[in-house]
C-alpha positions, 0 to 999 in steps of 0.5 A: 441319895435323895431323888433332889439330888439326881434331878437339880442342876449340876454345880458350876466347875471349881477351880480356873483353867487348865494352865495347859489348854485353858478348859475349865473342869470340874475336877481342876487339881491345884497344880502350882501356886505363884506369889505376887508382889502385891495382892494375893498369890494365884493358884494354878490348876489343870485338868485331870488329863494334863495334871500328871505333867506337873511335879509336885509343887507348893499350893497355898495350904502348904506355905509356910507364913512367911512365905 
């Protein structure tokens, strides 16, 4: 690791807000996926703390083309 990398700001969280409490973290886990029936679909994510609540559902990755 270089001394840049210790001392530049740190990068904005990825990811959207925990569907459970709505904070936004930097290590959001996709926990779901919905299709929308016009425009693209939305990714729902939550944080580390609530994400073991959700079962295994479809992110966009895992969805076939035809939906």
């Amino acid at each position: 690791m270089t001394r840049d990398g210790l001392t530049r700001a740190t990068p904005p969280p990825s990811g959207g807000p925990c569907v459970v409490c709505g904070r936004v973290s930097g290590a959001a886990v996709e926990v779901g996926y919905l299709e929308r029936g016009s425009g693209p679909g939305l990714v729902q994510y939550a944080c580390p703390e609530h994400a073991a609540a959700f079962s295994p559902g479809p992110v966009p990755g895992e969805l076939g083309s035809d939906g």
